[in-house]
Biopython code that builds the backbone (N, CA, C, O; Angstrom):
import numpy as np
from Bio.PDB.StructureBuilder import StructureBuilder

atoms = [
    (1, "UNK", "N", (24.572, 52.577, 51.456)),
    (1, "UNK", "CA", (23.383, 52.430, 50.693)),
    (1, "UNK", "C", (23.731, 52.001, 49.263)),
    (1, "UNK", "O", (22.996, 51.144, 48.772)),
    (2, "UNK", "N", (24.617, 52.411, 48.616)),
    (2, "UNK", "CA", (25.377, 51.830, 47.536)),
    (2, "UNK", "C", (25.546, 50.294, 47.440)),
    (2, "UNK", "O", (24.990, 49.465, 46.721)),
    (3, "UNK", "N", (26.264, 50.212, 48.166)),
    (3, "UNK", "CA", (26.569, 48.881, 48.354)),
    (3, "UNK", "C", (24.969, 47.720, 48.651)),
    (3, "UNK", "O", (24.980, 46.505, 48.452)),
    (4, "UNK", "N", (23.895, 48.429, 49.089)),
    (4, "UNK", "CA", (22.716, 47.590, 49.649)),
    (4, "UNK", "C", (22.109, 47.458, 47.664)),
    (4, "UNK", "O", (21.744, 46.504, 46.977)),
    (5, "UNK", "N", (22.293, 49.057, 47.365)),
    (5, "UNK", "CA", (21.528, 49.301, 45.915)),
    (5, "UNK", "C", (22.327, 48.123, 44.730)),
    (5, "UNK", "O", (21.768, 47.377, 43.927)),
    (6, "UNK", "N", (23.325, 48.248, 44.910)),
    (6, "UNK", "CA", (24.129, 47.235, 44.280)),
    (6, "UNK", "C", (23.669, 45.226, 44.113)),
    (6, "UNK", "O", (23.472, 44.364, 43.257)),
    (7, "UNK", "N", (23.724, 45.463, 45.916)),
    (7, "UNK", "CA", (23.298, 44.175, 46.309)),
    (7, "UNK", "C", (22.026, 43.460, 45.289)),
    (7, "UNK", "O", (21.854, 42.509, 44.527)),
    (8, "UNK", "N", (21.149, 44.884, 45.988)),
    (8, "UNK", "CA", (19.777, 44.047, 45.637)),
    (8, "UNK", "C", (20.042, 44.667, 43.994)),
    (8, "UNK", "O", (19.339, 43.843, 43.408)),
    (9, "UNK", "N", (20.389, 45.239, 43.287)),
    (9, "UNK", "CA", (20.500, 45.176, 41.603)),
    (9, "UNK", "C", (21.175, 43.708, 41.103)),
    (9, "UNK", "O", (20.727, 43.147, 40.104)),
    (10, "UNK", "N", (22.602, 42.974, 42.100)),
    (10, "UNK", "CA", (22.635, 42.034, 41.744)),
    (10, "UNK", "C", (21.807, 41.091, 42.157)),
    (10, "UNK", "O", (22.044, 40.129, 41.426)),
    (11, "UNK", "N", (21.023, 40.823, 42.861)),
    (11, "UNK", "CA", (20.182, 39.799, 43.296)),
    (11, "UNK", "C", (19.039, 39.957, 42.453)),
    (11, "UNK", "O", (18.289, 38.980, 42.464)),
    (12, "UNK", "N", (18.662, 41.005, 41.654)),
    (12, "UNK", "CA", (17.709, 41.134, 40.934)),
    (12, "UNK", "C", (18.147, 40.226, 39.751)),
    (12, "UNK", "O", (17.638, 39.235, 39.228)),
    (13, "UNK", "N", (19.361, 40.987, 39.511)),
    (13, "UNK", "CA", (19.592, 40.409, 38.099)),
    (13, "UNK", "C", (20.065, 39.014, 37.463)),
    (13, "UNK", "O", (20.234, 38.582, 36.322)),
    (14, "UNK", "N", (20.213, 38.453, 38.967)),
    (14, "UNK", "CA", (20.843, 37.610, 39.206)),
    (14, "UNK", "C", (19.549, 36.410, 38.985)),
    (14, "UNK", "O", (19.605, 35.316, 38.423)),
    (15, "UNK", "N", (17.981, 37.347, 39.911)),
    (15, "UNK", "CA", (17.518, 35.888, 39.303)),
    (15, "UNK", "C", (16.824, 36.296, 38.122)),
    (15, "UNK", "O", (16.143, 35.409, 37.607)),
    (16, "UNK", "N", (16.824, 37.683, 37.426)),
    (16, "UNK", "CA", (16.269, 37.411, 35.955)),
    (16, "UNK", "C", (16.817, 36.335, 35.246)),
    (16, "UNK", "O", (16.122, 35.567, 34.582)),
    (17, "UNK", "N", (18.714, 36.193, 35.421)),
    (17, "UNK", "CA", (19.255, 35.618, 33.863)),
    (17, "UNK", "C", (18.724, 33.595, 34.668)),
    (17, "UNK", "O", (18.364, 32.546, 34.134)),
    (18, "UNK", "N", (18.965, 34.006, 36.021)),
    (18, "UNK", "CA", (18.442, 32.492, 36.321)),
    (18, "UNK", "C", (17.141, 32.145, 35.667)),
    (18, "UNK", "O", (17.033, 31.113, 35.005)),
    (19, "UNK", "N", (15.857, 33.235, 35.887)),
    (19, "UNK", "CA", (14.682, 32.800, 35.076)),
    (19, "UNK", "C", (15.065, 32.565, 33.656)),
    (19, "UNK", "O", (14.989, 31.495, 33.052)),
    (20, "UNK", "N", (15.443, 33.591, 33.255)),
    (20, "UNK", "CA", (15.600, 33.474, 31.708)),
    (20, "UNK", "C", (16.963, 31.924, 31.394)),
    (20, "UNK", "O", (16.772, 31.171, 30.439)),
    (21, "UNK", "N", (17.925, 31.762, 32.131)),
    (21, "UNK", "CA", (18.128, 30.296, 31.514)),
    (21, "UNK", "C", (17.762, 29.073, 32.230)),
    (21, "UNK", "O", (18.411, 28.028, 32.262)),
    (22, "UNK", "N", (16.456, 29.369, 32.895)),
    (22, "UNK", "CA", (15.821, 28.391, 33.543)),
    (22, "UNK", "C", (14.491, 28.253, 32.047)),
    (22, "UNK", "O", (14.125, 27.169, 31.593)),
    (23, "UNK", "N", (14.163, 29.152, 31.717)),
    (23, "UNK", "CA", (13.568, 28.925, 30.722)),
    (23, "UNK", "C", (13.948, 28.466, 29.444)),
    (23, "UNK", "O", (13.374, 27.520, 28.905)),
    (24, "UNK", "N", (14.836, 29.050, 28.956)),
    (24, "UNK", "CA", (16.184, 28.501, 28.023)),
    (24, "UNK", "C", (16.207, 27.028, 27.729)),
    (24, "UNK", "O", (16.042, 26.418, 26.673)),
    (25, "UNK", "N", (16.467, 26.615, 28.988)),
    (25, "UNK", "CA", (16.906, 25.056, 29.536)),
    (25, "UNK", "C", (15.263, 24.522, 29.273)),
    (25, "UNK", "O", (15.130, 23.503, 28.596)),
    (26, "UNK", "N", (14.189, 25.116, 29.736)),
    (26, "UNK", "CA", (12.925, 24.190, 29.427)),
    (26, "UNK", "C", (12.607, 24.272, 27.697)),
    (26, "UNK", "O", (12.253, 23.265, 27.083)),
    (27, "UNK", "N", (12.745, 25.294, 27.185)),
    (27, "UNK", "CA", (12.764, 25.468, 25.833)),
    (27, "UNK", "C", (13.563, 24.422, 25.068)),
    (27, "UNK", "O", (13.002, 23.552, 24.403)),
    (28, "UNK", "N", (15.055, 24.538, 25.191)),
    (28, "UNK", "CA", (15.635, 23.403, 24.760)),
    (28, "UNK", "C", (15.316, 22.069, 25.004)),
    (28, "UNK", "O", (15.473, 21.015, 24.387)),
    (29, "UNK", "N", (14.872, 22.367, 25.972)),
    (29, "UNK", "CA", (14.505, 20.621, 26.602)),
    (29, "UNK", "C", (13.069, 20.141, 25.243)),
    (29, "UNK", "O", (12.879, 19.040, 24.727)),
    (30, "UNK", "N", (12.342, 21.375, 25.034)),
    (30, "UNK", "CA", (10.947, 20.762, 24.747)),
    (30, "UNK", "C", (11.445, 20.248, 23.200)),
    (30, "UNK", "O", (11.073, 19.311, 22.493)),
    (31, "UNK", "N", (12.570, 21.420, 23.001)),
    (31, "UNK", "CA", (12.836, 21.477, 20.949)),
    (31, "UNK", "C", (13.461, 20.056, 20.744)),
    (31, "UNK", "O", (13.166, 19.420, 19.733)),
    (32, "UNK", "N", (14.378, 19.508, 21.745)),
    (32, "UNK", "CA", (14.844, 17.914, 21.797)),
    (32, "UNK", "C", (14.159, 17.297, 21.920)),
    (32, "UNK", "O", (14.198, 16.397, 21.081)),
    (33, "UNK", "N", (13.006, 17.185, 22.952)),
    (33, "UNK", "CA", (12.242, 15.956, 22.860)),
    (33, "UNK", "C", (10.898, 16.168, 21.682)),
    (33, "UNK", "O", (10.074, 15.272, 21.502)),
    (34, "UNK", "N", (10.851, 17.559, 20.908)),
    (34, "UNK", "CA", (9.981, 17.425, 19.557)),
    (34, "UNK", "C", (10.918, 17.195, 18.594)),
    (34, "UNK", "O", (10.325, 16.993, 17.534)),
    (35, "UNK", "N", (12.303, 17.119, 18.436)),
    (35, "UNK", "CA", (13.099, 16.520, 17.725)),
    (35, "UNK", "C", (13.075, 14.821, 17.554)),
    (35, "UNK", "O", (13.136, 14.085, 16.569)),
    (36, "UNK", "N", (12.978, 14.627, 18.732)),
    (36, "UNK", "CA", (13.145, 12.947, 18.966)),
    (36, "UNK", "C", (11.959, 12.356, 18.959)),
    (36, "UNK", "O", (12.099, 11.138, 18.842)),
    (37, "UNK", "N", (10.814, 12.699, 19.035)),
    (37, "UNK", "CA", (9.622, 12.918, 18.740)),
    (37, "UNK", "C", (8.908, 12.893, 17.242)),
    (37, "UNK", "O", (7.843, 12.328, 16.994)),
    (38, "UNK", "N", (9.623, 13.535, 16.415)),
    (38, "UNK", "CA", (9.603, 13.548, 15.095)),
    (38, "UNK", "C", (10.628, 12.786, 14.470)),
    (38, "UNK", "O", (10.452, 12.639, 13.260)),
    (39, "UNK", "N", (11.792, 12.184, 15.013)),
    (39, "UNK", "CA", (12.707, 11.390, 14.263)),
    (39, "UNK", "C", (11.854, 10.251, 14.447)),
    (39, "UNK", "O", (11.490, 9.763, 13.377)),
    (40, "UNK", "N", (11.321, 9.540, 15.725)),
    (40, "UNK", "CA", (10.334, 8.676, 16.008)),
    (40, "UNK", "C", (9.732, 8.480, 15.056)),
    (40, "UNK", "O", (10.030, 7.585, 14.265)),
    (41, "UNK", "N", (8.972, 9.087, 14.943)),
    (41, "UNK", "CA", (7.729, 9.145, 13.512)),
    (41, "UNK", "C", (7.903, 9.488, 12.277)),
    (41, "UNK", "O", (6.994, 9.486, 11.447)),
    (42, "UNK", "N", (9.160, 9.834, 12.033)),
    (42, "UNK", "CA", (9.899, 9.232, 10.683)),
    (42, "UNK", "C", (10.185, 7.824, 10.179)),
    (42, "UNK", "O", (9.693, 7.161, 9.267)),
    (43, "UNK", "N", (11.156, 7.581, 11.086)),
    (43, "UNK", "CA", (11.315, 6.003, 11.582)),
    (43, "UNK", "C", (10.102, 4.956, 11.548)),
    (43, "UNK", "O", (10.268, 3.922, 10.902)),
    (44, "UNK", "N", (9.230, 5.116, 12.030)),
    (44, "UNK", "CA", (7.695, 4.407, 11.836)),
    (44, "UNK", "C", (7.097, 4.659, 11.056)),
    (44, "UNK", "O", (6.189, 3.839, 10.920)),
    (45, "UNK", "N", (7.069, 5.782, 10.052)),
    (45, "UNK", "CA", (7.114, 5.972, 8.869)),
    (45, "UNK", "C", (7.690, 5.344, 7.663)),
    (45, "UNK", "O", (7.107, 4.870, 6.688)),
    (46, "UNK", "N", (9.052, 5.440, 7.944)),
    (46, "UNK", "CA", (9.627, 4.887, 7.055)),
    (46, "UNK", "C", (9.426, 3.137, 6.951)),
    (46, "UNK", "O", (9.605, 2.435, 5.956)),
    (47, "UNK", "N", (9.037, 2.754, 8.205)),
    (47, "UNK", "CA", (8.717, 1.157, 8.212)),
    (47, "UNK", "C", (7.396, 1.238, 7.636)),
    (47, "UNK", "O", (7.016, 0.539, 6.697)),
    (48, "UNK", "N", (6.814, 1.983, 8.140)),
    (48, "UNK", "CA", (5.438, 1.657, 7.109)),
    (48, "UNK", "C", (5.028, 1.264, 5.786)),
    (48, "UNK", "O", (4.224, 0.511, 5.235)),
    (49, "UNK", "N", (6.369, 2.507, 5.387)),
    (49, "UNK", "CA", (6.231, 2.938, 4.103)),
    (49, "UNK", "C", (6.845, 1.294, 3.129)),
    (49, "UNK", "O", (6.414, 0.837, 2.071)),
    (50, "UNK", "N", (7.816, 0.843, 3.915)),
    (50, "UNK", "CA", (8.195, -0.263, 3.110)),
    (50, "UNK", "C", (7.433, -1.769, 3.540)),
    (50, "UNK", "O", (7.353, -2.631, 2.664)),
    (51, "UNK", "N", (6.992, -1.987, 4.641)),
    (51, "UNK", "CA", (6.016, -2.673, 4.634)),
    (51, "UNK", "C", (4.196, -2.364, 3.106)),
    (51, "UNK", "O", (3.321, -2.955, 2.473)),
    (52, "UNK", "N", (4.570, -1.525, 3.296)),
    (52, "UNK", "CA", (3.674, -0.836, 1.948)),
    (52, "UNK", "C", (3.954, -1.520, 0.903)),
    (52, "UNK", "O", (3.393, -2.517, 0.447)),
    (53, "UNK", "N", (5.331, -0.630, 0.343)),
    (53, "UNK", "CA", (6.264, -1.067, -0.732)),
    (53, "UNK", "C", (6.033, -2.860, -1.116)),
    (53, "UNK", "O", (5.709, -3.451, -2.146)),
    (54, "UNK", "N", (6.349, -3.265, 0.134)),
    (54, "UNK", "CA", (6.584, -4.974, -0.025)),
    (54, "UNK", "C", (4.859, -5.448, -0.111)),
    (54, "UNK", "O", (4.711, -6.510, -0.715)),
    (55, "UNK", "N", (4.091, -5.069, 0.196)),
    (55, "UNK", "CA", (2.955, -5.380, -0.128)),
    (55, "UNK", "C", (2.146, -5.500, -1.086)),
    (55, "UNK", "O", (1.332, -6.389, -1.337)),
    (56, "UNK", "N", (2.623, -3.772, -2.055)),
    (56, "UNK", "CA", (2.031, -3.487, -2.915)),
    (56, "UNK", "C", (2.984, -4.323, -4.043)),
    (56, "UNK", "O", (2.472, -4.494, -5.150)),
    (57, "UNK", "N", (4.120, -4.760, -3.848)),
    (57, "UNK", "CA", (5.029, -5.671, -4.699)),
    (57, "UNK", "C", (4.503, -6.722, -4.439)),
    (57, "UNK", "O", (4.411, -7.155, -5.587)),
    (58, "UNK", "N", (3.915, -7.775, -3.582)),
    (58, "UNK", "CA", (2.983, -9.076, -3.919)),
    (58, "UNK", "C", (2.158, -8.687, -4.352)),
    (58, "UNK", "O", (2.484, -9.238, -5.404)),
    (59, "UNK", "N", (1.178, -8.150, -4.636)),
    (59, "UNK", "CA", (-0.052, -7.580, -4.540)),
    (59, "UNK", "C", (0.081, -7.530, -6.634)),
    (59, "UNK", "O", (-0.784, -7.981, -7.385)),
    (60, "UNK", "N", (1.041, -7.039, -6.955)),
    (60, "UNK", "CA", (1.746, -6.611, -8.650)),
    (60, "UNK", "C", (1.504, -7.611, -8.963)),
    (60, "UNK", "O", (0.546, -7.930, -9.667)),
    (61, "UNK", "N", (3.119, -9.003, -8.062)),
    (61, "UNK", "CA", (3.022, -10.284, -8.526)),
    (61, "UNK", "C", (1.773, -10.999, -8.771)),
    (61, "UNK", "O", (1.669, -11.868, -9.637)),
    (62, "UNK", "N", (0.846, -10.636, -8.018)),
    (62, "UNK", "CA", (-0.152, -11.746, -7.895)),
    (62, "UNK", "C", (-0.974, -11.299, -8.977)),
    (62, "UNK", "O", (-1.323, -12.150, -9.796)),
    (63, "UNK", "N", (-1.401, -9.940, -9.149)),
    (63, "UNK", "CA", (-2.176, -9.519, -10.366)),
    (63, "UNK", "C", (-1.389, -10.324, -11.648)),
    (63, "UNK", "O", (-1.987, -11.332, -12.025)),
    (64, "UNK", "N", (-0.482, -10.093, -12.160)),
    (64, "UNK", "CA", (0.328, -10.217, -12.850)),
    (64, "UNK", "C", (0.041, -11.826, -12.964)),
    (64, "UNK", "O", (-0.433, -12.164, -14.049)),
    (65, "UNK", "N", (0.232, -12.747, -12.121)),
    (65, "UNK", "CA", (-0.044, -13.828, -12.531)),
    (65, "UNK", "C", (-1.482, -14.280, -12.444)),
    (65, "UNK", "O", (-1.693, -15.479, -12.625)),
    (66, "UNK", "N", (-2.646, -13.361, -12.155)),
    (66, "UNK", "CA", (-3.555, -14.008, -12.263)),
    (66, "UNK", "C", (-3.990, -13.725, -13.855)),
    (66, "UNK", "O", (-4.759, -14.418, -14.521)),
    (67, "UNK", "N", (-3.258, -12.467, -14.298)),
    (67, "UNK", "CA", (-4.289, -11.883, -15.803)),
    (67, "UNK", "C", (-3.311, -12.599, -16.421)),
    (67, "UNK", "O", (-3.568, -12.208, -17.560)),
    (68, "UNK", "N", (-2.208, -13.487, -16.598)),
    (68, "UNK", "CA", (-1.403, -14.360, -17.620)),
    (68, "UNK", "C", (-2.477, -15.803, -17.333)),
    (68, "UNK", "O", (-2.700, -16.605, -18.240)),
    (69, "UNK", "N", (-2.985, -15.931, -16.128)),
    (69, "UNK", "CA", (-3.857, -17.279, -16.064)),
    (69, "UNK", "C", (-5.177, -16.822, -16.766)),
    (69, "UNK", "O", (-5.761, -17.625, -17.494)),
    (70, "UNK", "N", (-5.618, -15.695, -16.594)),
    (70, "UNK", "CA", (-6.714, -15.371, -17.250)),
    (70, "UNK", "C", (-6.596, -15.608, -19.086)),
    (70, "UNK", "O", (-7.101, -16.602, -19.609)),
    (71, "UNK", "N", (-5.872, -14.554, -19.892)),
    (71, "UNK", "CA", (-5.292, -15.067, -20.913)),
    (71, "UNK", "C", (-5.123, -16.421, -21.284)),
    (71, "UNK", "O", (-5.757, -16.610, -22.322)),
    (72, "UNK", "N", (-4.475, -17.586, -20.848)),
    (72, "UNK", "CA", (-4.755, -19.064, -20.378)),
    (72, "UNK", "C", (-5.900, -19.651, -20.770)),
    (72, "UNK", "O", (-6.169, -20.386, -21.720)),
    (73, "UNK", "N", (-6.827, -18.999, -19.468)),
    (73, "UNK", "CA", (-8.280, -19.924, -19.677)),
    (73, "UNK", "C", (-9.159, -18.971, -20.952)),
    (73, "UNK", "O", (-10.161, -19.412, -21.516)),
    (74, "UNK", "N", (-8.718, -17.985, -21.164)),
    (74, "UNK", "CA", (-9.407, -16.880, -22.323)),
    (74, "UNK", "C", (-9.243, -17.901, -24.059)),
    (74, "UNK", "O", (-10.108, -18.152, -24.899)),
    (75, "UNK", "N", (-7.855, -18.234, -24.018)),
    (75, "UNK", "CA", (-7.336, -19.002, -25.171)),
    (75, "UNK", "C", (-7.793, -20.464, -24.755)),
    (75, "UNK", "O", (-8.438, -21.046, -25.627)),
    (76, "UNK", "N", (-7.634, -20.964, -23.905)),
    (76, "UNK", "CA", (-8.266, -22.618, -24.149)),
    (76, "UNK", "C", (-9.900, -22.801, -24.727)),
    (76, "UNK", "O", (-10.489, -23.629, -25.421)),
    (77, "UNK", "N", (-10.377, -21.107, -23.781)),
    (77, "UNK", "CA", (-11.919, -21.597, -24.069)),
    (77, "UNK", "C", (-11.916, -21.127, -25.655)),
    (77, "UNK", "O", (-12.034, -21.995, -26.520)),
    (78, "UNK", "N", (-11.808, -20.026, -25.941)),
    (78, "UNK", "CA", (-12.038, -20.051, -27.494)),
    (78, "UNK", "C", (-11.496, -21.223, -28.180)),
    (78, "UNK", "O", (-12.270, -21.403, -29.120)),
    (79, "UNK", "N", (-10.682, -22.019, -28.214)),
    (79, "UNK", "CA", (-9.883, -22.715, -28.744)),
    (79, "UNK", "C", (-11.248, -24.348, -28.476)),
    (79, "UNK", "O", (-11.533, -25.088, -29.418)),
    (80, "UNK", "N", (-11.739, -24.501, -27.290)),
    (80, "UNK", "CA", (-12.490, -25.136, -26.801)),
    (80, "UNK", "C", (-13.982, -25.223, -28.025)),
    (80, "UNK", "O", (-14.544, -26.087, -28.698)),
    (81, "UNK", "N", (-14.079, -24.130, -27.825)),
    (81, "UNK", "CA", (-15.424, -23.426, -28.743)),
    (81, "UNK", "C", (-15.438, -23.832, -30.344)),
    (81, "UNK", "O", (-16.450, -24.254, -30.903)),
    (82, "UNK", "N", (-13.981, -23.614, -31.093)),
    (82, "UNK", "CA", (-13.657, -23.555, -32.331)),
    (82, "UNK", "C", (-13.941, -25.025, -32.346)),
    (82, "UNK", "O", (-14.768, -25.338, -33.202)),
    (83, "UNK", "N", (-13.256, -26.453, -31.292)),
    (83, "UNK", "CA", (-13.152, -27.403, -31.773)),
    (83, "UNK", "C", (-14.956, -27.986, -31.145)),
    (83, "UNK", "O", (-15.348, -28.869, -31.908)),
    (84, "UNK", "N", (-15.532, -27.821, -30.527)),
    (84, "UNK", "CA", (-16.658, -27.771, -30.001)),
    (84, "UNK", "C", (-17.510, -27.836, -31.907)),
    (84, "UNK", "O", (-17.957, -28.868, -32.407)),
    (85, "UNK", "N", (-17.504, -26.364, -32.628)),
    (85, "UNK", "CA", (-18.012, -26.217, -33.602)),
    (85, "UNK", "C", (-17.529, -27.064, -34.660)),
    (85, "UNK", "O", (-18.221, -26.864, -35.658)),
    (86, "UNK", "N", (-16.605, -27.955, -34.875)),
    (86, "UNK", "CA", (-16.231, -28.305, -36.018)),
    (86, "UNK", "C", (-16.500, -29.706, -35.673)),
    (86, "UNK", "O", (-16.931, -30.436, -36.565)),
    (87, "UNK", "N", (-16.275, -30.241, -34.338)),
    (87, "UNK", "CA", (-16.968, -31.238, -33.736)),
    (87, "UNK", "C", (-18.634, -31.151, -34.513)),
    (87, "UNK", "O", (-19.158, -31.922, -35.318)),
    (88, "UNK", "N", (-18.992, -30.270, -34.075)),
    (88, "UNK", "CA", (-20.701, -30.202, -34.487)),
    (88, "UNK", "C", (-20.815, -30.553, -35.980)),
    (88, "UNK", "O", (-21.676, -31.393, -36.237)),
    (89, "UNK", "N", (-19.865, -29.900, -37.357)),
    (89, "UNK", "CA", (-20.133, -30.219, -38.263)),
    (89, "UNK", "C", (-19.151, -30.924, -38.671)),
    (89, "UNK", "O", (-18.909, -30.743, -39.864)),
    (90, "UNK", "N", (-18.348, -31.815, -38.038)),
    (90, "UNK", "CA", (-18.181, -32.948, -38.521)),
    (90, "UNK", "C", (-19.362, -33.920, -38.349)),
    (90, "UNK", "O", (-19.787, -34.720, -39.183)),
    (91, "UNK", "N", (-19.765, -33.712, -37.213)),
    (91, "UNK", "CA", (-21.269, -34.509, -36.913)),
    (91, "UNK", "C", (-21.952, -34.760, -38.083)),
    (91, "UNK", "O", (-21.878, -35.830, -38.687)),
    (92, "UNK", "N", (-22.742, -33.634, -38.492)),
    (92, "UNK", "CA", (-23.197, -33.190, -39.140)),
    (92, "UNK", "C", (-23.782, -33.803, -40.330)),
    (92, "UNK", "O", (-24.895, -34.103, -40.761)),
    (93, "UNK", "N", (-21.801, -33.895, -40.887)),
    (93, "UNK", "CA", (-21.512, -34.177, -41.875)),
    (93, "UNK", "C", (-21.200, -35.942, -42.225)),
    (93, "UNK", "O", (-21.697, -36.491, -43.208)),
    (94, "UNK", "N", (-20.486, -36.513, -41.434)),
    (94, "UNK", "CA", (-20.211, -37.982, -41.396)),
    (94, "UNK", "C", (-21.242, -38.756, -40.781)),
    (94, "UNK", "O", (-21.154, -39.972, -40.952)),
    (95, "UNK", "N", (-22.197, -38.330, -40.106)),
    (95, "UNK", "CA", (-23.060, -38.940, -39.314)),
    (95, "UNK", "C", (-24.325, -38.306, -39.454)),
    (95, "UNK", "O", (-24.861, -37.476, -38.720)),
    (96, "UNK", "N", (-24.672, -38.767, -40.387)),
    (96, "UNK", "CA", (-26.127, -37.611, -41.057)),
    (96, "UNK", "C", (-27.481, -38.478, -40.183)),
    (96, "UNK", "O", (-27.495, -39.669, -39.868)),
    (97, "UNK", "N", (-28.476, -37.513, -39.954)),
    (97, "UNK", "CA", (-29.552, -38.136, -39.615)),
    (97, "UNK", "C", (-29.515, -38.590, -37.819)),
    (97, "UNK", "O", (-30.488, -39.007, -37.192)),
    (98, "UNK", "N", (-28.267, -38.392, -37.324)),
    (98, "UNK", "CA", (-28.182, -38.427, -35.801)),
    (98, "UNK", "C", (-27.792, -36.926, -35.049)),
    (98, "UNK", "O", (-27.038, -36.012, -35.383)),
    (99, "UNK", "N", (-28.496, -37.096, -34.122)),
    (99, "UNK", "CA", (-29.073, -35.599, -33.297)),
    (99, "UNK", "C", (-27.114, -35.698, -32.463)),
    (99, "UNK", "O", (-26.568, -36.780, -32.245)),
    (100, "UNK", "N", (-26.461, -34.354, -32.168)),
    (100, "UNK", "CA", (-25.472, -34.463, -31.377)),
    (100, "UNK", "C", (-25.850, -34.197, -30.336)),
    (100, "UNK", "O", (-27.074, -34.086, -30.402)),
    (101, "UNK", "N", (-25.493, -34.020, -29.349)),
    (101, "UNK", "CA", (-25.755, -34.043, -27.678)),
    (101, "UNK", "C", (-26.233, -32.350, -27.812)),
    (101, "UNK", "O", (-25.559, -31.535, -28.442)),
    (102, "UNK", "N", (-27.150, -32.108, -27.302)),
    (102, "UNK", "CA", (-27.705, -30.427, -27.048)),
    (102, "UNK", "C", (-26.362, -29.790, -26.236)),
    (102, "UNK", "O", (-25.728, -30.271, -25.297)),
    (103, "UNK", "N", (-26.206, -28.701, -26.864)),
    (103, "UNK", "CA", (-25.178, -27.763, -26.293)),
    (103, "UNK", "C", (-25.354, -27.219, -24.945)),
    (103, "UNK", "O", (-26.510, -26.799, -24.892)),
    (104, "UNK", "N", (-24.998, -27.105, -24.280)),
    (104, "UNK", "CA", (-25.408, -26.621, -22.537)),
    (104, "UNK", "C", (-26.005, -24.941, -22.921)),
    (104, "UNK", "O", (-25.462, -24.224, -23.761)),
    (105, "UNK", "N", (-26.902, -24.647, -22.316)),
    (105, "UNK", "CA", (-27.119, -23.248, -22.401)),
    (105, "UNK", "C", (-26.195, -22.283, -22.643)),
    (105, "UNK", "O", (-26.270, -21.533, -23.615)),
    (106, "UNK", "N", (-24.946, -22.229, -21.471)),
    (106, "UNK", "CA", (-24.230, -21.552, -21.113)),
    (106, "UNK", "C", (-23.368, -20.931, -22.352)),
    (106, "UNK", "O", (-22.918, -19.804, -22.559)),
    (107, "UNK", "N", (-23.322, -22.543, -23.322)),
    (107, "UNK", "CA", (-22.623, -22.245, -24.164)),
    (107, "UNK", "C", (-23.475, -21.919, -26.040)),
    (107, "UNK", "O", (-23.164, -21.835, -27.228)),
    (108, "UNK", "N", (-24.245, -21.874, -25.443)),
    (108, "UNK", "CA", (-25.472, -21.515, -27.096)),
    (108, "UNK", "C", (-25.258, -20.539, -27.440)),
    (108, "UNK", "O", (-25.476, -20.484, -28.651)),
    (109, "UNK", "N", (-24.823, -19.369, -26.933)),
    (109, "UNK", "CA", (-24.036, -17.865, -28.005)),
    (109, "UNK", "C", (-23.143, -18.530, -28.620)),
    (109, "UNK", "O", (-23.176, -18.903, -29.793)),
    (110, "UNK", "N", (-21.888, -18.778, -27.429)),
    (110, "UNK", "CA", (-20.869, -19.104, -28.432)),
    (110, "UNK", "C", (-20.867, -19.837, -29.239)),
    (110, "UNK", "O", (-20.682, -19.374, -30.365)),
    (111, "UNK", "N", (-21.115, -21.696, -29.077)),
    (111, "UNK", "CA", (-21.315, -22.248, -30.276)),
    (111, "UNK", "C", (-22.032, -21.542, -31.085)),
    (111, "UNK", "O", (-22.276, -21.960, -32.217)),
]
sb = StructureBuilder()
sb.init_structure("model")
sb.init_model(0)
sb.init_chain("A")
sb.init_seg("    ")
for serial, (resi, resn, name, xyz) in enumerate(atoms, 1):
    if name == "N":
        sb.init_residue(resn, " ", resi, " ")
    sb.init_atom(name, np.array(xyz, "f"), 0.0, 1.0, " ", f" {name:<3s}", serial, name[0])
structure = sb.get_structure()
């Protein structure tokens, strides 16, 4: 009877540690593939992130050269305006008694 009590104590125990590193083994299994799982989506992350990067770097350039073109047309037109007005009184002045061309609406503040 010893020997039967024995038996079945090892057959018991025998398949606890089997359950328990049958579970073990699924545990590890799950922590690797949420490892590789999350390196994944680092990785696609990290491409994102520099597809970003490189985007938001044209995106600089292009601002950057549109407000130096802005500045540009900001200075021609005042510059436009100044000679526009001195145009007018040279008119004015050398050519007395003749009407100059009416100023466009657009531009009747400024002149």
């Amino acid at each position: 009877m010893t020997m039967t009590l024995g038996g079945i104590a090892g057959v018991i125990l025998a398949g606890i540690f089997g359950y328990l590193g049958a579970r073990l083994a699924r545990a590890s299994s799950r922590e690797s593939n949420t490892t590789d799982n999350w390196s994944e989506m680092f990785k696609a992350n990290e491409a994102q992130l520099a597809r970003m990067d490189t985007r938001i770097t044209q995106q600089d350039e292009r601002i950057n050269r549109l407000e130096s073109m802005l500045r540009d047309e900001q200075k021609r037109f005042r510059l436009a305006i100044m000679f526009i007005r001195d145009l007018l009184r040279w008119i004015e002045h050398h050519v007395p008694g003749q009407q100059p061309p009416a100023v466009p609406d657009s531009l009747k503040e400024e002149v």
